[in-house]
LUMKOL-982577 format. One line per field, with one value per residue (C-alpha): residue in three letters; x, y, z; residue number from 1. Coordinates in steps of 0.1 Angstrom, whole numbers. Example, Ala and Ser with C-alpha at 12.3 -4.5 7.8 and 13.67 -1.06 7.14 Angstrom:
<nodes>
aa <- (ALA	SER)
px <- (123	137)
py <- (-45	-11)
pz <- (78	71)
i <- (1	2)
</nodes>
This chain:
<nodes>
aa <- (UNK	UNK	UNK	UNK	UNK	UNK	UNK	UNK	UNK	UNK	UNK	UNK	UNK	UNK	UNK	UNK	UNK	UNK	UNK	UNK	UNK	UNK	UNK	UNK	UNK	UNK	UNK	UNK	UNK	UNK	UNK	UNK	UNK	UNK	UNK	UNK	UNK	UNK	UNK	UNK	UNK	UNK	UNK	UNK	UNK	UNK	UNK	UNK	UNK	UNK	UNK	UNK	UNK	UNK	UNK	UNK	UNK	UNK	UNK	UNK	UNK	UNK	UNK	UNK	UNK	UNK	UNK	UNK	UNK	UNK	UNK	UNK	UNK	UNK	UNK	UNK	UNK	UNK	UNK	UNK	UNK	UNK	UNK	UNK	UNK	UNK	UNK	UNK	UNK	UNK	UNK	UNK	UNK	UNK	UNK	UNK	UNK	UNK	UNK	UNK	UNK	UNK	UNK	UNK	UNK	UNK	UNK	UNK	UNK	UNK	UNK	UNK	UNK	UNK	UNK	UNK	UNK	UNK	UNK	UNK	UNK	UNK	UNK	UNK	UNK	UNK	UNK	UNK	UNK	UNK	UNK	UNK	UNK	UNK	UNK	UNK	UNK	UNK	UNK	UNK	UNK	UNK	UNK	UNK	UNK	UNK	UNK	UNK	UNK	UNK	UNK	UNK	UNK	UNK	UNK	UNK	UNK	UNK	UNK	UNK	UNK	UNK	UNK	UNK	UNK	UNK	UNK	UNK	UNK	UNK	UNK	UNK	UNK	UNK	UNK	UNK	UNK	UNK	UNK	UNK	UNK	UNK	UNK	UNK	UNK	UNK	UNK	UNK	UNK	UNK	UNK	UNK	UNK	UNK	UNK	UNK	UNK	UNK	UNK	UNK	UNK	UNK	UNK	UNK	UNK	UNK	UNK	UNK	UNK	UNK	UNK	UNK	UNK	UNK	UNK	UNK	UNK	UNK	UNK	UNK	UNK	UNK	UNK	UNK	UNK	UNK	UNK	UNK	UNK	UNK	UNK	UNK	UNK	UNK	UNK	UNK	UNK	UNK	UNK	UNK	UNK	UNK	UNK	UNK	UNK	UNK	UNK	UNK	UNK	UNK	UNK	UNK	UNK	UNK	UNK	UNK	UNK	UNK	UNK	UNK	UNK	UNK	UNK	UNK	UNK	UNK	UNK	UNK	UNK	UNK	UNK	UNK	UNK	UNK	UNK	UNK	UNK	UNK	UNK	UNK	UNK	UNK	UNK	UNK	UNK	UNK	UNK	UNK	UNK	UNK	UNK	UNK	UNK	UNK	UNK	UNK	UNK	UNK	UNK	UNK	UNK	UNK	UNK	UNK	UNK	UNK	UNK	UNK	UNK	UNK	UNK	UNK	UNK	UNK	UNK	UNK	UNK	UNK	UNK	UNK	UNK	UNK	UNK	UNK	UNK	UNK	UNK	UNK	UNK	UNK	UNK	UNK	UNK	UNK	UNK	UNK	UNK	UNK	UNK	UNK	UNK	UNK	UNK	UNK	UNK	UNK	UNK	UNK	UNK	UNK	UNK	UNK	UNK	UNK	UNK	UNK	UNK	UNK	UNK	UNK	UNK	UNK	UNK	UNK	UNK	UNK	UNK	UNK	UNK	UNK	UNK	UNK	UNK	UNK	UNK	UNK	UNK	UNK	UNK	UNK	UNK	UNK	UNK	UNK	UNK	UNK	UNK	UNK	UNK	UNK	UNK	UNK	UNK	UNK	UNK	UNK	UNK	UNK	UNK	UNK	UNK	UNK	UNK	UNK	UNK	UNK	UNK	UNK	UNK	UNK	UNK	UNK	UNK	UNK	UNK	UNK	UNK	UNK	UNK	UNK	UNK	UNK	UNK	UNK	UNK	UNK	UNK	UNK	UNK	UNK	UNK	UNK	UNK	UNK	UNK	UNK	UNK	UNK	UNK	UNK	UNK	UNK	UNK	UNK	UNK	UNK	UNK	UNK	UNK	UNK	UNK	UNK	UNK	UNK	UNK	UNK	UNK	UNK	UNK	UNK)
px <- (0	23	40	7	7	39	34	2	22	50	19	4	40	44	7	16	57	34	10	39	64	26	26	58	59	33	44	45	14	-8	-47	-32	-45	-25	-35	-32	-35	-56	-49	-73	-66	-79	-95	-108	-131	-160	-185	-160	-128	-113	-120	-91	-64	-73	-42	-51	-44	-24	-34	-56	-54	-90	-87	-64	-81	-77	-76	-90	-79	-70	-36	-17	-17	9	3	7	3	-25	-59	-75	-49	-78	-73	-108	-106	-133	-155	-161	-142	-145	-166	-154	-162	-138	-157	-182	-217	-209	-224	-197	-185	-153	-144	-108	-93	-61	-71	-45	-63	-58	-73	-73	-77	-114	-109	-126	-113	-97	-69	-40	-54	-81	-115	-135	-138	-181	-202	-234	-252	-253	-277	-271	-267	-244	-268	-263	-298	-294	-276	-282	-255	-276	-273	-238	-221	-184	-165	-152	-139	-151	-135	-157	-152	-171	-205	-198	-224	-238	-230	-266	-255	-223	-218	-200	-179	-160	-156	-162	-139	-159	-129	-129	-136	-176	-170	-197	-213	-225	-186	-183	-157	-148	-117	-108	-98	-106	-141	-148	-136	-130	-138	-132	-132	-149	-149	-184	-191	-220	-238	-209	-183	-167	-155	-163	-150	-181	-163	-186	-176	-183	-186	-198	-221	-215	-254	-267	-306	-293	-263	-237	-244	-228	-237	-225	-222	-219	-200	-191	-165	-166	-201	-224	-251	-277	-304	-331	-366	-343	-346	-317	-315	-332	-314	-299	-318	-295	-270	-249	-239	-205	-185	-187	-216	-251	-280	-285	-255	-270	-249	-282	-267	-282	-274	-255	-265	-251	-257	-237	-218	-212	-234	-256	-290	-295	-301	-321	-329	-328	-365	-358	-377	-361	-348	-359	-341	-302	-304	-301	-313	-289	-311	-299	-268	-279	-262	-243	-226	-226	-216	-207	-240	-246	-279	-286	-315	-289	-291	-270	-278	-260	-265	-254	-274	-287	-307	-334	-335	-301	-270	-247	-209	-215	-229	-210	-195	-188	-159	-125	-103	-92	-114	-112	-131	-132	-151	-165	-179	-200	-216	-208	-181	-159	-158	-136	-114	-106	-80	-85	-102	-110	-128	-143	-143	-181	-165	-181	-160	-161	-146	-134	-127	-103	-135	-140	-164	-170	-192	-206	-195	-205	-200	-176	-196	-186	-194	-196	-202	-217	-189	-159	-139	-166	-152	-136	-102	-89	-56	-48	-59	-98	-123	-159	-193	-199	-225	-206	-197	-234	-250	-229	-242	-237	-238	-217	-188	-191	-225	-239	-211	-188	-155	-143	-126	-90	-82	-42	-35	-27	-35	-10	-8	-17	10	32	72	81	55	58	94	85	59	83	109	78	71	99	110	74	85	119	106	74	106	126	92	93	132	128	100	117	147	120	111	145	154	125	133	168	162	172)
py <- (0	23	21	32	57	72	67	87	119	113	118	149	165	157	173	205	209	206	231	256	248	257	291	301	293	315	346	363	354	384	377	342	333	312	277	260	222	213	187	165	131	96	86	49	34	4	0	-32	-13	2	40	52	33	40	54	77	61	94	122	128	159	170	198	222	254	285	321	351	375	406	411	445	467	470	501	500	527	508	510	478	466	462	451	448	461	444	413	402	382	390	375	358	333	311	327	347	338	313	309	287	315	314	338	353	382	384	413	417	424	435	440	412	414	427	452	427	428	395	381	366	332	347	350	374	396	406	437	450	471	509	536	568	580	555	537	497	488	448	436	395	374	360	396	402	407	408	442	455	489	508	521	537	580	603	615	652	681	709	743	755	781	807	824	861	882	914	949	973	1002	1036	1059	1042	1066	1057	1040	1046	1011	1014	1008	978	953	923	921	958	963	1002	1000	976	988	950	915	879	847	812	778	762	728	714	677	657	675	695	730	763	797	821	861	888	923	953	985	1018	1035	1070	1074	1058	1059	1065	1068	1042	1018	997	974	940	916	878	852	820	805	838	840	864	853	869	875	851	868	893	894	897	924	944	972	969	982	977	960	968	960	947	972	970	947	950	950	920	909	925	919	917	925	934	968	966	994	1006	1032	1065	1041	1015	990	969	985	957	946	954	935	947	956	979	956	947	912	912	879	892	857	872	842	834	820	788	783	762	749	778	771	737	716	683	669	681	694	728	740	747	777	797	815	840	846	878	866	901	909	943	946	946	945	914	908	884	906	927	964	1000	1011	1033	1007	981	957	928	898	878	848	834	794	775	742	723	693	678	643	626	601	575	591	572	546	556	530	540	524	512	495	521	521	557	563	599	611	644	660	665	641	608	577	553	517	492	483	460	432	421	384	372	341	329	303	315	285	261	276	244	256	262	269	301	315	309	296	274	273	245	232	242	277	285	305	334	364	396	430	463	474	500	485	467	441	447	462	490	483	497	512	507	483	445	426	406	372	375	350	361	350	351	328	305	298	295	268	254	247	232	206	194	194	175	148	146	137	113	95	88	73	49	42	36	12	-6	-9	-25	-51	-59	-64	-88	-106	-114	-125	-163)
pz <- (0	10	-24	-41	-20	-26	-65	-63	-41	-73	-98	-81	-75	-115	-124	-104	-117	-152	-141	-130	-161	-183	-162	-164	-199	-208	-191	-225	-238	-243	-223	-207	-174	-152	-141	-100	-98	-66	-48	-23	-4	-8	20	16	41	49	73	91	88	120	109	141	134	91	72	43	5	-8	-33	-62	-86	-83	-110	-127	-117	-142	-121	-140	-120	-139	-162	-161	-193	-218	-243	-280	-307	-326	-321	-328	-301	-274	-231	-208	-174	-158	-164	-201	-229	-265	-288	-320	-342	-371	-404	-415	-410	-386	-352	-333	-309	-285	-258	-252	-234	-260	-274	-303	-334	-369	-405	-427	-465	-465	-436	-412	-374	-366	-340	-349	-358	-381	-361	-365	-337	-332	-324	-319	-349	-339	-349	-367	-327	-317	-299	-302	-321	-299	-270	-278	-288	-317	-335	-333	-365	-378	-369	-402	-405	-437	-464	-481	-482	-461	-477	-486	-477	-499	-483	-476	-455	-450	-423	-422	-394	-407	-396	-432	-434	-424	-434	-472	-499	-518	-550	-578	-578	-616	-625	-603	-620	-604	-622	-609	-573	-576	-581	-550	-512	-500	-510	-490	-508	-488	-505	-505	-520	-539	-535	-552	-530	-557	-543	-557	-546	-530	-533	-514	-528	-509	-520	-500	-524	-535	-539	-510	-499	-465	-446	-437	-469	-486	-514	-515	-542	-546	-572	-572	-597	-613	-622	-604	-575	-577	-549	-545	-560	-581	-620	-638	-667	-656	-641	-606	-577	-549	-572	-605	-642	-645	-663	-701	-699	-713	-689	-698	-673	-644	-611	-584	-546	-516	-492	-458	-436	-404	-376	-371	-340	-364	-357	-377	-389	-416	-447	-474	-507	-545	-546	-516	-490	-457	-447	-410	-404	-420	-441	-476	-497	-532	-563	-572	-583	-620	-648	-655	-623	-611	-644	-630	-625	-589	-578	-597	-576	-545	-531	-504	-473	-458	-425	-409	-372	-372	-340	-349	-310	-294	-314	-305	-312	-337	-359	-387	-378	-397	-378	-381	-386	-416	-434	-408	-413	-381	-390	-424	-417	-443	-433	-466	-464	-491	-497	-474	-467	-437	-413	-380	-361	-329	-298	-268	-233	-243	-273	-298	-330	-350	-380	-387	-421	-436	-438	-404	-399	-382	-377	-358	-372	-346	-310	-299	-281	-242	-228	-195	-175	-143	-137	-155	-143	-159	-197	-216	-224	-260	-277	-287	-252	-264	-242	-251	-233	-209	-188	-157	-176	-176	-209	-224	-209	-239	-230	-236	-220	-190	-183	-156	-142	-173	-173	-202	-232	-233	-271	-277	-250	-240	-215	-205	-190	-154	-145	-113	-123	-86	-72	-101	-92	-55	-67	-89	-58	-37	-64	-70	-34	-30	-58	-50	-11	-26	-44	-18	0	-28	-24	14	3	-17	5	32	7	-5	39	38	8	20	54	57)
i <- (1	2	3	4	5	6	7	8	9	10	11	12	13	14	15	16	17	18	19	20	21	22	23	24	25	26	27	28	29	30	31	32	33	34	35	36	37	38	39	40	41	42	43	44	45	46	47	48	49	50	51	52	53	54	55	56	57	58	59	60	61	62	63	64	65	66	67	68	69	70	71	72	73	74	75	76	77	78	79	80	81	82	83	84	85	86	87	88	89	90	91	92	93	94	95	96	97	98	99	100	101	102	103	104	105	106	107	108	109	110	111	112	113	114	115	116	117	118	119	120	121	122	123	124	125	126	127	128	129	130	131	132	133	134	135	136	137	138	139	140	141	142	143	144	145	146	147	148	149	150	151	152	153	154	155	156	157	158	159	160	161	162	163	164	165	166	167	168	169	170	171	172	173	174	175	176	177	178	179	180	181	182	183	184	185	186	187	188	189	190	191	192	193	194	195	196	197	198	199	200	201	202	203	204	205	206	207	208	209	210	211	212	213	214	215	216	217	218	219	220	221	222	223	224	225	226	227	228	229	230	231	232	233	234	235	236	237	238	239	240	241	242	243	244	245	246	247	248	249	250	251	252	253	254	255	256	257	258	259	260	261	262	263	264	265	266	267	268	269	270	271	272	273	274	275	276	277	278	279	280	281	282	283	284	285	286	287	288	289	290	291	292	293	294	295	296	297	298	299	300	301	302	303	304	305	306	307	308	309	310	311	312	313	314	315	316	317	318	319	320	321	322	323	324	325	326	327	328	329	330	331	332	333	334	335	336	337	338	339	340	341	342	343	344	345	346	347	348	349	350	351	352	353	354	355	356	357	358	359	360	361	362	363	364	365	366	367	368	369	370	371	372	373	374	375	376	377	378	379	380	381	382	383	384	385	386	387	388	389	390	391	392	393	394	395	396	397	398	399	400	401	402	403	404	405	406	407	408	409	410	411	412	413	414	415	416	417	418	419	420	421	422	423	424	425	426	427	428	429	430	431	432	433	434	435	436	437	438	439	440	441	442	443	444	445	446	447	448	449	450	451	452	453	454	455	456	457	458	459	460)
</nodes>
């Protein structure tokens, strides 16, 4: 007996020098968690036997225990290099379409050929669907899909609106604004220049001119003119050639060339008194309306019937900093936004701690792609263990749990960081002196044994 009993402390000291050696082994391995044999004793016994004077039949491995206690973080410079703090494993599955799901905490992932997320062995890692808003449209496991970063271009934006700041000269010397020439800086006081973009994206150059008129209605007024690409803007509800009410001919030109404008007025402090159309009529709002800007504008096959706004946020009752100026100083233009966008392209990936993947484009904007999906268990240590640091359902596991990241019991998702194994090197080596001071003391058990039976054997 006592040599079964020996052999068995020899086989647990060997299952636990394993255990360590697996441990130590996989120090390095990014979202590992470290293993500890447990160990309990066989205790045989019958209902005749003497149960005081029983002896105890050695040692059993009852299971190699995995620990998930939390790794520390390494940082990397990519993004799709992803760590949890908290509960959760990722989900991923071996191919598209497919249903077979595994769990892992190694979060090193990367692009493969079709721009789908996937870890180093190729499985794709899965999200939730997001709305326009961000918002994930399911939290099951059954609607997860494949993370794939797009890249497609940003949608551009017509320029409905444009937006100007500026402070007109009120020393400047009144031009005659029948002469008005675009192409001649004399007959204009100041101009500014803001790139606007149609329905396709394409860019187009949107020049105001202003001129302070030498016959003005009232004091303090100036007339202001539009182009874009060279080709005059007229006022929305104005009739071109017919002759200019608050606008002017181009130099040269027939009336049939009409430049339509609108008239800027201004206190005797400077401020803005507003603006008046080219039939005379006030603008109480200060958003002078542009007809659209047509064919003889837009000729790539973008929408024609745009229009453009410009909005000069006049308030009638109290004048507000935003708002243009007449004073003594320089032409000064101190802000001139339009709300069209270009087409863009990708520039960055960025994730959040709730897993939501945006894309931003060069146009300034950005977009919700999906929401990287969190799993967790009611029995971690039930998961069936997998290569490649991947884990399986099991009965004892309980059902996969999905959810996203910051909620309820799960942790946050880490952008640009690693996980690493959660394997202490010092205790390892501690354990690793115990077991083999365990089987090197279970051997000599056996040799002492076996000396016994060899003293019996020879007795005479």
């Amino acid at each position: 007996m006592s040599f079964n009993i020996a052999l068995s402390g020899v086989s647990a000291a060997q299952r636990d020098l394993d255990v360590t050696a697996n441990n130590i082994a996989n120090v390095n391995t990014v979202g590992f968690k470290e293993s500890r044999a447990e160990f309990g004793d066989v205790y045989a016994a019958s209902l005749l036997a003497g149960g005081r004077t029983k002896v105890g039949d050695g040692v059993l491995t009852q299971e190699v225990a995995q620990q998930f206690s939390q790794g520390s973080l390494q940082f990397t410079n990519t993004a799709l290099d992803l760590a949890i703090t908290g509960n959760g494993f990722f989900a991923t599955t071996p191919e598209l379409g497919s249903r077979d799901f595994s769990y892992t905490r190694a979060g090193a992932f990367k692009l493969d050929k079709d721009n789908f997320v996937v870890n180093s062995n190729g499985d794709n890692l899965m999200g939730f669907p997001v709305n326009d808003d961000g918002t994930s449209a399911s939290v099951a496991l059954s609607t997860t899909v494949p993370v794939r970063i797009p890249d497609s271009s940003g949608s551009p934006q017509q320029t409905t609106e444009v937006s100007p700041r500026f402070n007109l000269p009120a020393g400047d010397d009144a031009v005659d604004v029948d002469l008005f020439d675009p192409d001649d800086p004399l007959t204009y006081n100041a101009a500014t220049s803001v790139t606007v973009y149609d329905s396709l994206g394409d860019s187009h150059v949107m020049t105001y001119y202003f001129m302070k008129d030498a016959n003005p209605a009232v004091d303090n007024e100036w007339v202001v003119v539009t182009y874009v690409d060279d080709q005059p803007l007229n006022t929305s509800g104005d009739t071109p050639g017919t002759p200019p009410v608050t606008g002017a001919n181009v130099a040269g030109e027939t009336s049939g060339n009409v430049v339509s404008g609108f008239r800027m007025q201004f206190s005797s402090g400077g401020d803005f008194n507003g603006i008046e159309n080219a039939d005379g009529t006030a603008i109480p709002t200060g958003d002078v309306a542009s007809e659209q800007l047509g064919p003889g504008i837009l000729i790539n096959g973008s929408d024609d019937t745009q229009t453009i706004t410009t909005n000069f946020a006049f308030d009638p009752a109290n004048a507000i900093p935003e708002e243009p100026t007449q004073f003594a100083s320089s032409f000064e233009v101190t802000s001139l936004e339009q709300d069209g966008l270009p087409v863009g392209r990708l520039t960055g990936i960025d994730i959040g701690p709730d897993g939501l993947v945006r894309a931003t484009f060069s146009n300034g904007t950005s977009e919700p792609i999906v929401r990287v999906a969190l799993v967790r268990f009611s029995n971690e240590q039930g998961l069936t263990q997998q290569s490649n640091t991947q884990w399986q359902e099991s009965i004892l596991s309980g059902e996969a749990l999905a959810g996203e990241a910051t909620t309820g019991t799960f942790g946050d998702i880490q952008s640009s960081a690693l996980e690493q194994a959660n394997v202490n090197l010092t205790t390892e080596l501690i354990d690793l002196i115990i077991a083999q001071r365990n089987f090197q003391a279970n051997s000599r058990a056996l040799e002492v044994n076996n000396q016994l039976n060899q003293t019996i054997l020879n007795i005479r």
